[in-house]
N, C-alpha and C positions, 0 to 999 in steps of 0.2 A: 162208339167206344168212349169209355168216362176214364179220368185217372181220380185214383184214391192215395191220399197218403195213410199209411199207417203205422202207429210207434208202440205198439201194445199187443197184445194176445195175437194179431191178426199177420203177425210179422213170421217169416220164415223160420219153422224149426218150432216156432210157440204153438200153445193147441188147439187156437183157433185156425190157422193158417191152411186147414183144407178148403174154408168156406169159399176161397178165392179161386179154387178150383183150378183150370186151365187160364188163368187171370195172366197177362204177360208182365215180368219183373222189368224195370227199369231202372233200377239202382237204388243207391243209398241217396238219400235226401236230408234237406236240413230246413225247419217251418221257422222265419226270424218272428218273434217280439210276441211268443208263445211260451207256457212253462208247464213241465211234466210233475204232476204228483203222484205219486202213490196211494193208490186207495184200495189196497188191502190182493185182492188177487189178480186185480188188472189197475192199468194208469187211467187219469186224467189229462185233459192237459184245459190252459186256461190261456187267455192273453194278459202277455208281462212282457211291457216295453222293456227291451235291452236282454230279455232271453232268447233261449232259442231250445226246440226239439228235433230228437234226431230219430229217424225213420225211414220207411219205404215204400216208394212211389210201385204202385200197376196201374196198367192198362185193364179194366173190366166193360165187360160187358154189360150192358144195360140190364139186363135180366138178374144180372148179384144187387144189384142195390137196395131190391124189396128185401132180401135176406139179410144183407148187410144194415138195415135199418133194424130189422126182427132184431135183431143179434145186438144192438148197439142201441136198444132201447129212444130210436130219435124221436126228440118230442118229448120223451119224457126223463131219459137219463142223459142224453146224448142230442146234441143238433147240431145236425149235416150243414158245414158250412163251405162256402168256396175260396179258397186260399191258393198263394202262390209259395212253391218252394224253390232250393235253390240247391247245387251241387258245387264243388271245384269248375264246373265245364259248362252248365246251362242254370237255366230259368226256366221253370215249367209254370204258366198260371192256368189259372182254372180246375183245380186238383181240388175231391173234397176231403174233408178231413172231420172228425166228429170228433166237437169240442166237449166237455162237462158239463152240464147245469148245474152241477149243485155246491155245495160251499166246499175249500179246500183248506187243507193247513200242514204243518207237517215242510220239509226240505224239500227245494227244487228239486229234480236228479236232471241231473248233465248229462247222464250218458243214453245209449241206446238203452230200452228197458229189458232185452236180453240179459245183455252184462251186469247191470245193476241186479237181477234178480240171481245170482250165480254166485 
């Protein structure tokens, strides 16, 4: 088993969120000294000392990750990186998380990318 964070499309209730399938939910999480952009029908995120992204941590199976790359374009839009998140209650490291490649501009968003897009 691998854990993924995710704070975009992939998150519960968005329209990607069947791809994780029987994936097991482990809460709400938070990624320190990372920032979420907007980039039109899904986020970004980038590394920004002194920011932070809010998301959600599973549990998947080895076998979502070739899908989860297809999907998230790694390599070329997207690179699977290994990051440590954090909650009220624990510390989870070893969680990947797919950051941006590509140039960003535009406002941080602070919140989860559900509520900011509502």
């Amino acid at each position: 088993m691998k854990r993924v964070f995710v704070y975009g499309t992939l998150m519960q209730g968005e329209r990607a969120s069947v791809m994780l399938g029987d994936s097991i939910y482990k809460g709400e999480f938070v990624l320190d000294d990372y920032a979420m952009y907007d980039l039109g029908p899904f986020p970004g995120i980038k590394e920004k000392p002194g920011e932070e992204v809010k998301g959600e941590v599973y549990e998947i199976q080895d076998s979502v990750i070739p899908r989860m790359d297809s999907y998230e374009g790694e390599g070329e839009l997207y690179k699977r990186t290994i990051v440590s998140v954090r909650n009220d209650c624990s510390r989870i490291n070893e969680v990947y998380v797919y950051v941006y490649l590509g140039n960003v501009t535009g406002d941080v968003i602070r919140t989860k990318w559900n509520a900011y897009r509502k």
